[in-house]
TIVEXRO-531550 format. One record per residue: residue number from 1; residue in one letter; x, y, z of N, C-alpha, C in turn. Coordinates in steps of 0.05 Angstrom, whole numbers, padded with zeros to 5 digits. Each point is the difference from the previous one (the first is absolute). Example, Ala and Ser with C-alpha at 12.3 -4.5 7.8 and 13.67 -1.06 7.14 Angstrom:
! TIVEXRO-531550
tortor	zado	n.east	n.north	n.up	ca.east	ca.north	ca.up	c.east	c.north	c.up
1	A	00264	-00114	00156	-00018	00024	00000	00018	00024	00000
2	S	-00007	00021	-00014	00016	00024	00001	-00015	00022	00014
***
This chain:
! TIVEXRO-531550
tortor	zado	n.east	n.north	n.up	ca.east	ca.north	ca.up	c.east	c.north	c.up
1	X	-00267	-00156	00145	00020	00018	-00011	00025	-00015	-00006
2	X	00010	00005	-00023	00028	-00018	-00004	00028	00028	00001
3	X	00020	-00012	00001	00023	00004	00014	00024	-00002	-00011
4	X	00012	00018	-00007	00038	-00008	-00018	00016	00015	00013
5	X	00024	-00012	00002	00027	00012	-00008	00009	00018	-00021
6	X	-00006	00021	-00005	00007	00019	-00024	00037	00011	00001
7	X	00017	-00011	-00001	00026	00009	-00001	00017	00021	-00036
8	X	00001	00014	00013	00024	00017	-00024	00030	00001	-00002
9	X	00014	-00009	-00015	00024	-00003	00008	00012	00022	-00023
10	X	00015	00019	00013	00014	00023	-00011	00032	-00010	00002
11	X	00017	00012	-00014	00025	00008	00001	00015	00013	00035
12	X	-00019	00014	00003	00008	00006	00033	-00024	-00007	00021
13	X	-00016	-00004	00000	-00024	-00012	00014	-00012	-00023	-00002
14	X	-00012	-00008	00013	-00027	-00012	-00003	-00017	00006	00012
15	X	-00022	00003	-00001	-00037	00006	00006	-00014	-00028	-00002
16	X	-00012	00000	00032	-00016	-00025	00002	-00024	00011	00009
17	X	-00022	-00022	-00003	-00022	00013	00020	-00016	-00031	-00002
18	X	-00019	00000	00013	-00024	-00010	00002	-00023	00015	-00002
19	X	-00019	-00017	-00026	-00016	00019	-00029	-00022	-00023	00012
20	X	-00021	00017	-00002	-00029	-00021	-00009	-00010	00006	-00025
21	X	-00012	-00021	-00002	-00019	00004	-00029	-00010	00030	-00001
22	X	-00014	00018	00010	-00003	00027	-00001	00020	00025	-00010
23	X	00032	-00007	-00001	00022	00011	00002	00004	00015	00019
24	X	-00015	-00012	00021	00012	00018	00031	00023	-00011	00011
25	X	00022	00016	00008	00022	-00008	00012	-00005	-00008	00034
26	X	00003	-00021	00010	00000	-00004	00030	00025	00004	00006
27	X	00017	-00007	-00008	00028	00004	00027	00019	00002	-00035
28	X	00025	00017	00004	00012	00000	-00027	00035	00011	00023
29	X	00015	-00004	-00024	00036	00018	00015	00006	-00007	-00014
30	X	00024	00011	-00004	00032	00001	-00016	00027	-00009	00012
31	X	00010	-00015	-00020	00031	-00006	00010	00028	00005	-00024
32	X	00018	00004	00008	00020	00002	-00019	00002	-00023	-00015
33	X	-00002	-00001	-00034	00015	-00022	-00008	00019	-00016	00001
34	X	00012	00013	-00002	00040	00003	-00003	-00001	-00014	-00028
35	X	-00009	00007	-00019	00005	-00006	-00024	00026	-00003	-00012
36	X	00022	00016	00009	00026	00003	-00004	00027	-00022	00016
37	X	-00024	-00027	00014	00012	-00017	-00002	00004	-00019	-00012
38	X	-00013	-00025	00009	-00014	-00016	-00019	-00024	-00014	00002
39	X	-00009	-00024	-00012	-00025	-00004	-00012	-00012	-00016	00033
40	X	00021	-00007	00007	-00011	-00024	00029	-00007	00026	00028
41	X	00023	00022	-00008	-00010	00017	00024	-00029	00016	-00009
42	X	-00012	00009	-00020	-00018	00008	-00016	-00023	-00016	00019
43	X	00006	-00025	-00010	-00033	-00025	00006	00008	00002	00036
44	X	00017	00001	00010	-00001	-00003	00036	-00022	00029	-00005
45	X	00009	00025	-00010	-00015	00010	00012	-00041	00005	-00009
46	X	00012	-00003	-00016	-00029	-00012	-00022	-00021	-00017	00027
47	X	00019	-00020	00008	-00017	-00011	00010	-00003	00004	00036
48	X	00023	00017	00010	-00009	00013	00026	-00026	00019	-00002
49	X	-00006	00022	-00027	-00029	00003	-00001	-00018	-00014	-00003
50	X	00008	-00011	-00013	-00032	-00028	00000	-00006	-00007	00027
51	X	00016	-00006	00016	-00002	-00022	00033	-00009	00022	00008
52	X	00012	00026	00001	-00012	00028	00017	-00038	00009	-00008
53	X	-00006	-00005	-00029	-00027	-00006	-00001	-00010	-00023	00007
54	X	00009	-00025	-00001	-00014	-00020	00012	00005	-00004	00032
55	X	00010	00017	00019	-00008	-00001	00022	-00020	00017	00004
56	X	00001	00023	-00011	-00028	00022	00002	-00022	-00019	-00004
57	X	-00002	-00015	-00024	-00026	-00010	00000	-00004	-00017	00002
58	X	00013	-00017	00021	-00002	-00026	00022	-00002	00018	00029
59	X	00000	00025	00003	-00003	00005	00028	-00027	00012	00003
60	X	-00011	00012	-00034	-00024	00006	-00005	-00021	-00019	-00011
61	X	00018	-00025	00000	-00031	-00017	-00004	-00003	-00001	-00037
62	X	00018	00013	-00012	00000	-00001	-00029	00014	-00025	-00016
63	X	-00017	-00014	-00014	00010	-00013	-00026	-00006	00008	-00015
64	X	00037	00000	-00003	00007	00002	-00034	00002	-00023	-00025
65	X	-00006	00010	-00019	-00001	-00014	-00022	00019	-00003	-00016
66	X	00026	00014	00004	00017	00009	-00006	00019	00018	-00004
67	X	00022	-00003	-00021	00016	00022	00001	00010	00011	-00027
68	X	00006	00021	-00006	00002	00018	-00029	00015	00012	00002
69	X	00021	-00003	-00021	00023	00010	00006	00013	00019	-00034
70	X	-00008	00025	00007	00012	00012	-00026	00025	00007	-00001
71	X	00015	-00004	-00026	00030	-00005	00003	00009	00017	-00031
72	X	00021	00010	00000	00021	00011	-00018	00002	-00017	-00021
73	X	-00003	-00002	-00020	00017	-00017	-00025	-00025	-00017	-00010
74	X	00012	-00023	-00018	-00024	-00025	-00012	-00002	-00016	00019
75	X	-00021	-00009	00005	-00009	-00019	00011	-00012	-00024	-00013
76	X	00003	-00031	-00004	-00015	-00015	-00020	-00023	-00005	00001
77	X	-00002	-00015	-00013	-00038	00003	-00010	-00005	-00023	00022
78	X	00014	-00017	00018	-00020	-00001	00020	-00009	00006	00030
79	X	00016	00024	-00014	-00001	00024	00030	00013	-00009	00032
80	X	00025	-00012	-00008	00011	-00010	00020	00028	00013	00005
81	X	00017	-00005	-00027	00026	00008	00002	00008	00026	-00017
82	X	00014	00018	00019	00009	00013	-00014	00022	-00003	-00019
83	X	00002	00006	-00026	00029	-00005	-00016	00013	00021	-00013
84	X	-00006	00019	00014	00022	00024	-00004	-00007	00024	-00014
85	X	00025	00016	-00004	-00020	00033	-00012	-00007	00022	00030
86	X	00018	-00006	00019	-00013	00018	00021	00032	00014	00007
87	X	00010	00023	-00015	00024	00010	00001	00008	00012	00031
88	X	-00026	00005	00013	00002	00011	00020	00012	-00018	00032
89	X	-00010	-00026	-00013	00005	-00020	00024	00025	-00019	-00003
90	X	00017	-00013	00005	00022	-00011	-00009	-00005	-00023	00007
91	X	00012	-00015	-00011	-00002	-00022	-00010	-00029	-00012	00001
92	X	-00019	00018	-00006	-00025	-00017	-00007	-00015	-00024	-00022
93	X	00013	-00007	-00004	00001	-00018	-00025	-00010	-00024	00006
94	X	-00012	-00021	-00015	-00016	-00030	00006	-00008	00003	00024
95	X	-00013	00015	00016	-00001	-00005	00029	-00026	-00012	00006
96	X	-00004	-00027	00010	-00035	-00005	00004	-00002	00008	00017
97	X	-00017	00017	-00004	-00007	00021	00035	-00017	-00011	00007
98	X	-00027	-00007	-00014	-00025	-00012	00013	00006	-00024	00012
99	X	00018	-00015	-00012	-00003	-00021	00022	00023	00004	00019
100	X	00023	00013	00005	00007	00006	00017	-00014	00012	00022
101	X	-00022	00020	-00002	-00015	00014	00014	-00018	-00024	00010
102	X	-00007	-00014	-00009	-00013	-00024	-00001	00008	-00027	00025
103	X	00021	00003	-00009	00011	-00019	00026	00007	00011	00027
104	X	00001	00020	-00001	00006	00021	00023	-00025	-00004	00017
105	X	-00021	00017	-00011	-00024	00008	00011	-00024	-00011	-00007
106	X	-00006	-00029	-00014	-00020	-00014	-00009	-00017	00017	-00001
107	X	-00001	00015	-00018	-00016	00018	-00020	-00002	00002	-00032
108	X	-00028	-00011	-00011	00009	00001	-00027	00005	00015	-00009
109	X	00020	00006	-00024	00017	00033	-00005	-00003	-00001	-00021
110	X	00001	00021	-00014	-00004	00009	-00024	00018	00023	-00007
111	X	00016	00009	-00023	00012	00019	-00005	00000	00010	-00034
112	X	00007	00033	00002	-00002	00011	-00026	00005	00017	00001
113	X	00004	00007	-00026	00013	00034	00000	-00012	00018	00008
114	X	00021	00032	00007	-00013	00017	00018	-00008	00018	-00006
115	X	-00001	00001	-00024	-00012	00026	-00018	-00038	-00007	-00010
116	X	00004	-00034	-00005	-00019	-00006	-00005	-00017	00000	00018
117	X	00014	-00011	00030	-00018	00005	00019	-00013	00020	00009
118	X	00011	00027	-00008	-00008	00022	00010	-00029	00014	-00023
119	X	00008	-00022	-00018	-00013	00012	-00019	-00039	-00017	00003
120	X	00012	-00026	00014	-00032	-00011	00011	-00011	00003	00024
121	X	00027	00024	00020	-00011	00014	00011	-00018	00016	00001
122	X	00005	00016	-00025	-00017	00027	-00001	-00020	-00005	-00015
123	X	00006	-00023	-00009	-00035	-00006	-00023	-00017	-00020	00021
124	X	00005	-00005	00027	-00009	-00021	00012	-00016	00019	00021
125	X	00019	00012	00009	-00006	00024	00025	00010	00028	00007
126	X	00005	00009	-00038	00004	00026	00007	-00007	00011	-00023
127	X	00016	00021	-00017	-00014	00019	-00022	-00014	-00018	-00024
128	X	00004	-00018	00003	-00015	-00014	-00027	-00022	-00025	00006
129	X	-00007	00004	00028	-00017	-00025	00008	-00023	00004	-00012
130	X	-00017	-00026	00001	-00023	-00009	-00025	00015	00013	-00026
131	X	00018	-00004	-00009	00003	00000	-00031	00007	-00025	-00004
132	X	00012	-00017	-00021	-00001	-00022	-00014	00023	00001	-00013
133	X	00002	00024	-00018	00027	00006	-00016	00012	00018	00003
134	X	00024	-00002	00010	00021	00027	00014	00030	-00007	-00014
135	X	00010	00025	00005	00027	-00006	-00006	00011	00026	00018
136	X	00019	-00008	00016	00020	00019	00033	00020	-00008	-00012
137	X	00012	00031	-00002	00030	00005	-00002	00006	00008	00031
138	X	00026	00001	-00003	00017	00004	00021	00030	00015	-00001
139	X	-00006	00033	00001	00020	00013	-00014	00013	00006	00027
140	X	00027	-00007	-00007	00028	00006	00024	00023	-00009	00002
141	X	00030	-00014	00010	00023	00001	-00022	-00007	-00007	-00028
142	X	-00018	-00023	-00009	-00001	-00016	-00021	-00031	00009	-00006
143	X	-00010	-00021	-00011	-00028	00003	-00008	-00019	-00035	00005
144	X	-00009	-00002	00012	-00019	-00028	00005	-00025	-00001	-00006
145	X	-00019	-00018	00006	-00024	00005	-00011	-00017	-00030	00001
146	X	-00028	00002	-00008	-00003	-00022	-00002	-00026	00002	-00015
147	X	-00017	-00028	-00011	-00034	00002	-00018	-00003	-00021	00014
148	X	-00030	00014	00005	-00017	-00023	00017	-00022	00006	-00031
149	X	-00011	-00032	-00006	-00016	-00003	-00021	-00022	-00020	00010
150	X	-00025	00011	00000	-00016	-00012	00010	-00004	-00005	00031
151	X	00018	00018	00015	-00002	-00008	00026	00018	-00014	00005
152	X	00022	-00006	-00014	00028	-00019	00006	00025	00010	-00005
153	X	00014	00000	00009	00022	-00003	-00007	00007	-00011	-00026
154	X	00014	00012	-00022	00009	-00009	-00026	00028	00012	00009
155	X	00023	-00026	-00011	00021	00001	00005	00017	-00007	-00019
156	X	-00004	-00013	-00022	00013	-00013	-00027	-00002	-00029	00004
157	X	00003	-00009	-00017	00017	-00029	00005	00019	-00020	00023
158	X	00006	-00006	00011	00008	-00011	00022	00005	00031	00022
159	X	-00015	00008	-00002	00005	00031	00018	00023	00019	-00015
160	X	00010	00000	-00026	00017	00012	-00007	-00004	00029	-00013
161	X	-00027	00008	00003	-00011	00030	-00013	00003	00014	00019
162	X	-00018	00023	-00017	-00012	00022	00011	00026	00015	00016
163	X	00024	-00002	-00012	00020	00026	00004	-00005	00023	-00009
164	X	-00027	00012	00012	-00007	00032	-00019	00026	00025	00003
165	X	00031	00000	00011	00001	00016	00000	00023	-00003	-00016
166	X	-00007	-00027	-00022	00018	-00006	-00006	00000	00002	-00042
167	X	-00028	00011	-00007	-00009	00002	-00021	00023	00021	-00018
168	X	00003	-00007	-00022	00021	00016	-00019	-00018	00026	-00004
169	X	00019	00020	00001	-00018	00029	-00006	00016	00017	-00011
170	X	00029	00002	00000	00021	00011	-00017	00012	-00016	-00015
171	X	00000	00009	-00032	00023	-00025	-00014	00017	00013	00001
172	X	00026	-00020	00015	00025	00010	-00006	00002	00016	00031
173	X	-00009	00002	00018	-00003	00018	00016	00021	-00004	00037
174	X	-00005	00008	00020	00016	-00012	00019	00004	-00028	00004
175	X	00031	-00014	00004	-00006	-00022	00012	-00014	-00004	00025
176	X	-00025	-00022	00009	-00006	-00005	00021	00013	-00013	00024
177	X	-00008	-00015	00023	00011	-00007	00017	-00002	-00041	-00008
178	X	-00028	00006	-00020	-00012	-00030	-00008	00025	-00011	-00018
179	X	00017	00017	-00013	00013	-00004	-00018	-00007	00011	-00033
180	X	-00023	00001	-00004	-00008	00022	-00022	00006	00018	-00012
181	X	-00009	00018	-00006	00000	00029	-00012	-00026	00018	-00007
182	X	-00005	00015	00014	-00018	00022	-00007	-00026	-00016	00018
183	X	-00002	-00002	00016	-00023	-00019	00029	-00013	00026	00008
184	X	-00029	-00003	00006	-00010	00024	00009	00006	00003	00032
185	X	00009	-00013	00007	00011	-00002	00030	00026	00019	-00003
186	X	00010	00002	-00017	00020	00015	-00008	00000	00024	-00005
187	X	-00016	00008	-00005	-00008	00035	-00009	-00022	00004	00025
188	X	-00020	-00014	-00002	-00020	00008	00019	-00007	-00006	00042
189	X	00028	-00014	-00004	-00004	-00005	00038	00011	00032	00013
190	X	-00012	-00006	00020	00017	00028	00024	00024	00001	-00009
191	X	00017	-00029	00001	00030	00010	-00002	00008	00003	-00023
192	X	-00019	00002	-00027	00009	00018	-00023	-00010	00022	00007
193	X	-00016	00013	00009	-00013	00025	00000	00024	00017	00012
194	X	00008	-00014	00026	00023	00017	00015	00032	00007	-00017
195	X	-00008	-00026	-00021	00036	00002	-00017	-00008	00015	-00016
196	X	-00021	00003	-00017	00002	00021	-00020	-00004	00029	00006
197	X	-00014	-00006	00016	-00002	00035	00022	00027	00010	00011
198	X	00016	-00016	00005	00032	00006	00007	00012	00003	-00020
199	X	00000	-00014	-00022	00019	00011	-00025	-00014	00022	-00016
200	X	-00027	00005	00010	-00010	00031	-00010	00018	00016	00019
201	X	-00003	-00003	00028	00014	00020	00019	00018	00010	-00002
202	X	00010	-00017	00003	00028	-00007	00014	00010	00007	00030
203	X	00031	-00006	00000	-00005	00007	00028	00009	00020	00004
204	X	00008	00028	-00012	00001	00021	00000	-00028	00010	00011
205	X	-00020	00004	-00010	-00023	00006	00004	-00014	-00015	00041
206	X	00013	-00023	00000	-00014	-00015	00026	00028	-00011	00006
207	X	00012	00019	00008	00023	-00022	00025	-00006	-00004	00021
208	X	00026	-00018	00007	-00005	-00011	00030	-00024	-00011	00000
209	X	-00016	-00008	-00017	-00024	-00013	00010	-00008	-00023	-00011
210	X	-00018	-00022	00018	00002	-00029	-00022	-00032	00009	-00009
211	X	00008	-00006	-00021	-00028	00008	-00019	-00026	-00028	-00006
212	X	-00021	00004	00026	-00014	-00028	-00007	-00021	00008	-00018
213	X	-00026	-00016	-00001	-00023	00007	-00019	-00021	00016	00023
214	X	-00001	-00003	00024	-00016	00024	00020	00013	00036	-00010
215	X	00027	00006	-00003	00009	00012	-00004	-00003	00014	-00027
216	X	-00004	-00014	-00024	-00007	00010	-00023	-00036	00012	00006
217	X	-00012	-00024	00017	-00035	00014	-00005	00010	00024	00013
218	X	00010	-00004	00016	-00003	00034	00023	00008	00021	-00025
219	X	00026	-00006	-00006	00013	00028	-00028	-00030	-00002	-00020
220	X	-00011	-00026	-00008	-00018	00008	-00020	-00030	00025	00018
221	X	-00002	-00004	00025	-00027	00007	00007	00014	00024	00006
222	X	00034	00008	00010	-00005	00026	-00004	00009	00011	-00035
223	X	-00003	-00007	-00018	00006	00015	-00025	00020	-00008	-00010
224	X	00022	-00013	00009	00021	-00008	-00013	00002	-00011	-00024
225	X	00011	00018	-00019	00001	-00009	-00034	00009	-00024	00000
226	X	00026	-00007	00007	00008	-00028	-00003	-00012	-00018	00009
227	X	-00015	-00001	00025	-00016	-00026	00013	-00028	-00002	-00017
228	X	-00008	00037	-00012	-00023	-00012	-00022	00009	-00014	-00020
229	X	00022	00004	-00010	00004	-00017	-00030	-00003	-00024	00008
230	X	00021	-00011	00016	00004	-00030	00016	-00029	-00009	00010
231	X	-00015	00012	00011	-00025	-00014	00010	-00024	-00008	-00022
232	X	00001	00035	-00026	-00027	-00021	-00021	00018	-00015	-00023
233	X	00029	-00002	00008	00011	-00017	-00019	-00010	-00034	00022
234	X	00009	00003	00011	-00006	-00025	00022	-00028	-00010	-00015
235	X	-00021	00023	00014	-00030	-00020	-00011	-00004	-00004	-00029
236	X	00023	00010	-00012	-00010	-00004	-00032	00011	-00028	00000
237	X	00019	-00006	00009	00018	-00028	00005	-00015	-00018	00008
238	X	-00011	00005	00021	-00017	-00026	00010	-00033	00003	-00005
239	X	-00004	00019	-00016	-00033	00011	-00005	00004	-00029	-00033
240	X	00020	00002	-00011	00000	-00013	-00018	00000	-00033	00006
241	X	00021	-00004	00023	-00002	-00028	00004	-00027	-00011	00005
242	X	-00023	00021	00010	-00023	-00003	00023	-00016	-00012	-00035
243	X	00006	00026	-00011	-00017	-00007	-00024	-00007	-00027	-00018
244	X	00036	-00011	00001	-00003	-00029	-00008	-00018	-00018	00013
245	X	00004	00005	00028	-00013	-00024	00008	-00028	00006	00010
246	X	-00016	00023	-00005	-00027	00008	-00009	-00006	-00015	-00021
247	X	00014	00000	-00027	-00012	-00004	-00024	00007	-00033	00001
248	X	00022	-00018	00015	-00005	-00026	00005	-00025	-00013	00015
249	X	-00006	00014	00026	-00016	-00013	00020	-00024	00012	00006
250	X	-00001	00030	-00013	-00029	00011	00007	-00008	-00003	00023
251	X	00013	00012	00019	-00002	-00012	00036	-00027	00027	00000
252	X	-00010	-00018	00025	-00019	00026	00015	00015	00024	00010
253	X	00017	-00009	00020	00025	00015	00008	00027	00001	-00011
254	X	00020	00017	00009	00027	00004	-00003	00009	00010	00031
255	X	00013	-00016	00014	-00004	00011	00027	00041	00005	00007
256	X	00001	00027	00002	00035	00006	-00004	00002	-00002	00038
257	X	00018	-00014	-00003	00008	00008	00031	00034	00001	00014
258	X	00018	00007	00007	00024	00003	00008	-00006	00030	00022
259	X	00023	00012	00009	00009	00016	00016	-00013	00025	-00016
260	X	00007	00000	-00027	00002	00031	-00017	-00040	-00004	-00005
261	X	-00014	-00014	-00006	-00024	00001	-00002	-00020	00018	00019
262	X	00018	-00004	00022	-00007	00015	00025	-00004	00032	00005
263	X	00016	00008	-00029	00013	00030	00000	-00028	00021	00003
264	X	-00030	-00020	-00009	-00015	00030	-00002	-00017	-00011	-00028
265	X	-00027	00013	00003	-00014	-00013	-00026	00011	00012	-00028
266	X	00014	00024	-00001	00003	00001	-00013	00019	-00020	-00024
267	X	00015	-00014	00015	00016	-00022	-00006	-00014	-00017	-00015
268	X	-00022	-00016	00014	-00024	-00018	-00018	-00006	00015	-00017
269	X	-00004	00017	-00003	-00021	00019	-00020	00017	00005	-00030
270	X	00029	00010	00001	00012	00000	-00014	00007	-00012	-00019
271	X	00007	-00029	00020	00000	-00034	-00011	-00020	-00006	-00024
272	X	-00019	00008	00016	-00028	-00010	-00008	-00001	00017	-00026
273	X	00011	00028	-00004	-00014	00009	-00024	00020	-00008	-00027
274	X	00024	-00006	00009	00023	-00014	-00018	-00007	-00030	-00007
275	X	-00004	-00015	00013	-00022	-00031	-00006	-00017	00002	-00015
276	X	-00018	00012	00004	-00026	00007	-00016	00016	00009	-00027
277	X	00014	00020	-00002	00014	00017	-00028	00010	-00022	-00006
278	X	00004	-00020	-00003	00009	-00019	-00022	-00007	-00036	00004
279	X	-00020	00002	00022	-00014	-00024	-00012	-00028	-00006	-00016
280	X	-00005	-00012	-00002	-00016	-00006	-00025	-00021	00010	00013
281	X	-00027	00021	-00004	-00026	00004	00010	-00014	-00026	00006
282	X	-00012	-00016	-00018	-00014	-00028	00006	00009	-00019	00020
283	X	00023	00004	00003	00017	-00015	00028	00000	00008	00020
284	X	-00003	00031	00004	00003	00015	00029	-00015	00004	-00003
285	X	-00028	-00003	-00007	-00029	00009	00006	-00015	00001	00023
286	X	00006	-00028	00019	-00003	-00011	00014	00026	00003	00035
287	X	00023	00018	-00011	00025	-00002	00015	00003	00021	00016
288	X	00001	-00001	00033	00008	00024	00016	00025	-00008	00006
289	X	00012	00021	00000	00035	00003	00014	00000	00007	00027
290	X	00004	-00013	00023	-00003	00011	00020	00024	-00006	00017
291	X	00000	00014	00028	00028	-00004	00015	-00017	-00033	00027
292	X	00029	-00007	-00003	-00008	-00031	00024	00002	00014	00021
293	X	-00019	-00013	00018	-00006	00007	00028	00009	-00012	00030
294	X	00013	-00022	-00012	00006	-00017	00028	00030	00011	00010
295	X	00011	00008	-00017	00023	00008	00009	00018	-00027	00011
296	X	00015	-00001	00016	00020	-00020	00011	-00008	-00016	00004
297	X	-00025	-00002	00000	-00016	-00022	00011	-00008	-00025	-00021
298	X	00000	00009	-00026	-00010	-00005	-00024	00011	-00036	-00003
299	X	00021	00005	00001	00015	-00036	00002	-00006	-00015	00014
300	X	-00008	00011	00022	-00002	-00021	00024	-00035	-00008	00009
301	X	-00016	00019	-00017	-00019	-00005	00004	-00006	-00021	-00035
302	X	00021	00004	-00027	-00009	-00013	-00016	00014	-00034	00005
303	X	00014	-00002	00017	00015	-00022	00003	-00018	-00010	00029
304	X	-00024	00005	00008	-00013	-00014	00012	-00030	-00011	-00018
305	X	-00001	00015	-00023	-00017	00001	-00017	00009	-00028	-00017
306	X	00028	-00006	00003	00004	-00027	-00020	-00012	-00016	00022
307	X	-00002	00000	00028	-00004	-00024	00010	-00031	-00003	00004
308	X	-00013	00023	00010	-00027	-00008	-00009	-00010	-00012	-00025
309	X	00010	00010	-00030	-00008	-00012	-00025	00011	-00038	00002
310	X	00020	-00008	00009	00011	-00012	00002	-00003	-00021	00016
311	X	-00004	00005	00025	-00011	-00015	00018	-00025	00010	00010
312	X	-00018	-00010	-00007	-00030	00018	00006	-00013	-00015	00026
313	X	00016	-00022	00008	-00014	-00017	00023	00018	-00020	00001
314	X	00010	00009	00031	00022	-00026	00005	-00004	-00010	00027
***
């Protein structure tokens, strides 16, 4: 049986565990980032999880093969350094994590983004396993995502693709956060659903209250006109983005996963019938829309999945 380090690195967390080839978790915890300092306090603690799984499995008799580390922002194409794009973490920029992690804990390291990881999570060992061609969104502040083609990871050119939440869908339309205008991340994440549901409201209608996207499903499931408009405007928003990249990749799957996915099938179902309404039949012939299953777990089990592909015997 082989053995990784699966690490997730969030904005306010990190999630570690120790993963076997099966995606069973043996020993796993959480620690604060502190993202909101800087990049050297980030890797101390980065790497007090790592040492906290590699004593578990030096007291259990486990070798590891390594360590996987899914991270915020671009990562380069040779999966070592991060070089920035992670708004959440400060000063994360040029940082070679892998070999910092590297000299720490003589473990070969590997790192990559965390959207993508979650996304070879779920095609590795969760809603989309034995498929080949997938494409996992990731709806919540923003929009992330990732295409596995052929069983791999496809990432662009020196790792610079596959920003799906970043595809043009309004001309002329909101500025984004990317710098753009009219981004389906922009109309279609939670935190558009919640802003345009509020400027339907207003706060006459919902004071005193902070208005998240759990709060709109609840107004939509009990009847609330405004949270209906805002909710099949939502899937028409991202039923369309889904569609594009149906009629690009013709995946087996479409696997949606964030917080709001969670709300209830009817959520998939909806999705699903707005995708279908405007992608091409011959392309979605082949395509289920479904909700991801790993939940929190999803990163940290796809960021042990780079080290098995990666290091298959060390």
């Amino acid at each position: 049986m082989r053995y990784a380090i699966g690490v997730d690195l969030g904005g306010t967390c990190i999630k570690y565990a120790v993963i076997d080839e099966n995606g069973k978790f043996h020993y796993e915890g959480k620690l604060p980032s502190k993202a909101n300092t800087d990049s050297e306090t980030v890797v101390r603690q980065l790497i007090l999880a790592i040492e906290e799984c590699m004593e578990y499995a030096s007291n259990n008799k486990i070798n590891l093969l390594g360590v996987g580390i899914g991270t915020p922002g671009i990562v380069d194409e040779t999966q070592r350094t991060v070089l920035g794009g992670a708004e959440n973490i400060n000063g994360w920029i040029n940082v070679p994590l892998a070999s910092l992690v590297e000299f720490k804990t003589s473990l070969p390291t590997i790192v990559h983004n965390d959207a993508n990881l979650m996304g070879l999570g779920e095609a590795t060992f969760g809603a989309a396993r034995g498929c080949s061609d997938v494409i996992f969104i990731t709806v919540g502040t923003g929009i992330g995502g990732a295409v596995i083609i052929d069983g791999k990871l496809f990432c662009g050119y020196k790792n610079r693709g596959t920003e799906l939440g970043h595809i043009p869908l309004i001309f002329g339309g909101d500025t984004c956060s990317c710098g753009s205008i009219g981004c389906l991340e922009t109309y279609a994440s939670t935190s558009a659903l919640v802003r345009r549901f509020t400027e339907r409201a207003g706060s006459v209608l919902l004071p005193n209250n902070d208005i998240n996207g759990k709060m709109v499903i609840d107004l939509y499931k009990q009847g609330h006109p405004m949270a209906k408009d805002s909710l099949e405007e939502h899937w028409q928003f991202l039923g369309q983005g889904i569609s594009a990249f149906i009629n690009i990749f013709s995946p087996q799957k479409v696997v949606i996963g964030g917080g709001i996915s969670e709300s209830g099938d009817f959520y998939i179902e909806n999705l699903a019938k707005s995708a279908k309404k405007y992608a091409i039949d011959t392309c979605a012939i082949n395509t289920e829309i479904v909700r991801a299953t790993l939940g929190n777990k999803a990163g940290s089990m796809g960021a042990a999945c780079l080290v098995f592909n990666k290091f298959p015997n060390i």
